[in-house]
N, C-alpha and C positions, 0 to 999 in steps of 0.2 A: 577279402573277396567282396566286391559289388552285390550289393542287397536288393531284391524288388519286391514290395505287397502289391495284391493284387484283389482287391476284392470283384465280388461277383466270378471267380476264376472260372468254377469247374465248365462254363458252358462259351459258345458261343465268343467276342468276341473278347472276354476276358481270359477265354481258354488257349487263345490264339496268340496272346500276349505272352501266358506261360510258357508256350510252348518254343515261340521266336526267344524270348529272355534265356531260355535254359538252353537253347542251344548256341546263344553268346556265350553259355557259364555262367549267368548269374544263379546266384540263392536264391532260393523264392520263399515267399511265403505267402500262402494260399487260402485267401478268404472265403465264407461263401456259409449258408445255411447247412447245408449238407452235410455232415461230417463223412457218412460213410463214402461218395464219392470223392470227397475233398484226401482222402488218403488214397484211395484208387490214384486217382491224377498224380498225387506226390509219388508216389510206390513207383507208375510209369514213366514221369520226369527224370527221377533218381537214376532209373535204372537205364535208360535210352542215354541219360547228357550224365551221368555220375555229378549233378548236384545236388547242394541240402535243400528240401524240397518240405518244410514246415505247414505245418497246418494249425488255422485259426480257424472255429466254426463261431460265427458272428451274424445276428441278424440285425442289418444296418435299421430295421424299420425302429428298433428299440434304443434305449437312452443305454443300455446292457452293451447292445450289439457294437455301437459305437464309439463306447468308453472301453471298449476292451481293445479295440483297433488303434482308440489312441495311445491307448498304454503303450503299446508296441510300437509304435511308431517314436515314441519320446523316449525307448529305449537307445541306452547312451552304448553299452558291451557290443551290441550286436546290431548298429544303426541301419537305417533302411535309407538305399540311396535314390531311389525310383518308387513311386506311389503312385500306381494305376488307381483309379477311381472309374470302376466300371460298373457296378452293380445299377442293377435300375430294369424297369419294369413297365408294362404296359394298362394301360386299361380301357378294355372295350365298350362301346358308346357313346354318345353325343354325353354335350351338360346335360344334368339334370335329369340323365338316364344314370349315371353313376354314383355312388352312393360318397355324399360329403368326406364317411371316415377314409373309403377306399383312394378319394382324390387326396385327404391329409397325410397317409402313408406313403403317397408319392413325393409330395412336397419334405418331407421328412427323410427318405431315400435318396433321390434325386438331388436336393437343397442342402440341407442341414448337414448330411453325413458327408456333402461333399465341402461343405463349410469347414465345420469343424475337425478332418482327416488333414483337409490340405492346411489349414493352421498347423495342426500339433506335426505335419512334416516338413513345412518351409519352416517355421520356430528353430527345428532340430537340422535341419541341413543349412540354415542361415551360418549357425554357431561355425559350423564346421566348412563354411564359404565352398559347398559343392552339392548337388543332388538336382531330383526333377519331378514333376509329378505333371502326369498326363491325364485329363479329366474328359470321362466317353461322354459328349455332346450329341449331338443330332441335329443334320440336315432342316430336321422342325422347327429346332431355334430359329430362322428366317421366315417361316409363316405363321399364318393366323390357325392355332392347331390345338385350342386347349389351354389343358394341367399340364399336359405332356410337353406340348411345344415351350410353353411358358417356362416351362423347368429348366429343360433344355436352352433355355434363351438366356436362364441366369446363370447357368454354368457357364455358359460361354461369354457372355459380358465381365461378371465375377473372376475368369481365369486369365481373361486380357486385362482384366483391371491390375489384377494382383501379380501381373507378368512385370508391368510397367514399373508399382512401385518397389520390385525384388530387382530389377536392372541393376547388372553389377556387382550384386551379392554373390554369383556365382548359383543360383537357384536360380532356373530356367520352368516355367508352367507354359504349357499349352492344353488349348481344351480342342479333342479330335471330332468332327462332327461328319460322320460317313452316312451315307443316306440309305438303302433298302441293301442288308448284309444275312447270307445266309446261315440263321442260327435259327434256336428254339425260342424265338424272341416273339415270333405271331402266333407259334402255337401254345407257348403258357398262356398267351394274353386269349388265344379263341378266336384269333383273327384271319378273317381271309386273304389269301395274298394270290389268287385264281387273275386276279385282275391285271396283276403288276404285271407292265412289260418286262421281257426276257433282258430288256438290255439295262433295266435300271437295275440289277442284280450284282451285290460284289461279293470279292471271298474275302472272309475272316482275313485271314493269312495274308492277303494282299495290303488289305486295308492295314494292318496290323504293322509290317514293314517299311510302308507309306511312312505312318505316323512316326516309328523309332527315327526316319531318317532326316522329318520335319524337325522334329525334337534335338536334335542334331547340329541343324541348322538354324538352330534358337529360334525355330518360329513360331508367337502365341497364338494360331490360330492355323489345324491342317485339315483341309480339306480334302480327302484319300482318292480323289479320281478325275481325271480332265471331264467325263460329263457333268458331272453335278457341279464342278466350277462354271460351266457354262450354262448349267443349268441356273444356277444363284444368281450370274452376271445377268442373264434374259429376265428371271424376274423381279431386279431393280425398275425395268422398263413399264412393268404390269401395275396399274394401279393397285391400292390396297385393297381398296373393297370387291376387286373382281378376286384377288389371289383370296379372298377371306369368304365367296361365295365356292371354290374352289374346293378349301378347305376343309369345308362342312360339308360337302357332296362326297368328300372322301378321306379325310381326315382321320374319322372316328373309326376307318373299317379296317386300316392296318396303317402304324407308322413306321418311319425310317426309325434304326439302334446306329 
């Protein structure tokens, strides 16, 4: 039976991921700090779509959290054939209003854990010439936006890199970059979202579908919505430094997951 981890699950647009996989039938196995939610979710997966609905309680910010996700993923008995990489996190204020350690936890969640997750699962799906792993980017990766967009920008360079050199192997990465999605993603971070028009707004579940069917279609890079593709195409047009004056007037007060 097809296998998917999924960290960052219980919320938002990794929850949406669960939710779409288990009612394909796949296995899950379900990442995420929380434990006692992280069984709620499994207990209601199992019981709604009658699959095995596993749970890892993993905090990707740690060298812990991380080596325990790879163990499982390197596992040979019960292989994982799908590797969501969603967990990730916001942080409110401009530079230099945010505190150095809080931007290094991101760079660590965002970067490293999605470094070292999508190794230990293209390693383990190479061998076996099948699998995928879809890594949650953001809309930000194309602007001037930070830690956050920064992040976001090596995920998505990183996953089209490592698309190219797995060509053939039968391991397919794409990294999904959907722009303002409604989860609890502004209000862990404290952000307000009073401002955002009504129409840059997506659903989890759409966005979600999008991307299975990009991934699908072997493409290393989905973009979940014909505005924001038209949004991206207009601001190639825009100089840098105005999208980068842009950025900072609004950047810091809520981003796109």
């Amino acid at each position: 039976m097809t296998t998917a981890l999924i960290t960052g699950a219980t919320a938002g647009i990794g929850a949406a991921f669960a939710r779409r996989l288990a009612g394909r039938g796949y296995h899950l196995v379900l990442t995420a700090r929380n434990t006692e939610r992280l069984w709620r979710q499994a207990t209601e997966l199992h019981d709604r779509h009658g699959v095995e609905a596993d749970v890892l309680t993993a905090d990707l910010a740690t060298d812990e959290g991380i080596a325990a996700v790879e163990e499982r993923l390197g596992e040979t008995a019960h292989p994982v054939d799908l590797l969501v990489n969603n967990a990730g996190f916001g942080n409110k204020g401009r530079y230099l209003e945010v505190p150095v350690a809080d931007e290094l936890t991101m760079l660590k969640v965002h970067c490293e854990a999605v470094l070292r997750l999508t190794t230990a699962a293209t390693a383990a799906m190479r061998e076996r010439g099948r699998g995928g792993v879809v890594n949650v980017a953001s809309v930000a990766a194309f602007f001037p936006r930070g830690t956050y967009g920064a992040s976001k920008a090596w995920v998505t360079q990183f996953t089209q890199g490592a698309a190219r050199d797995l060509a053939g192997t039968g391991v397919r990465l794409m990294a999904l970059c959907p722009g303002f999605v409604r989860t609890e993603f502004h209000e862990r971070a404290g952000m307000s979202t009073k401002d955002i028009p009504r129409w840059m707004w997506l659903d989890a579940d759409k966005v979600v579908e999008t991307a299975l069917d990009d991934l699908a279609r072997g493409r290393a890079l989905s973009i979940p919505d014909p505005r924001y593709k038209a949004l991206l195409g207009a601001s190639r047009l825009v100089p840098r430094g105005v999208l980068a004056r842009a950025s900072s007037s609004t950047g810091r007060k809520y981003g796109p997951k």
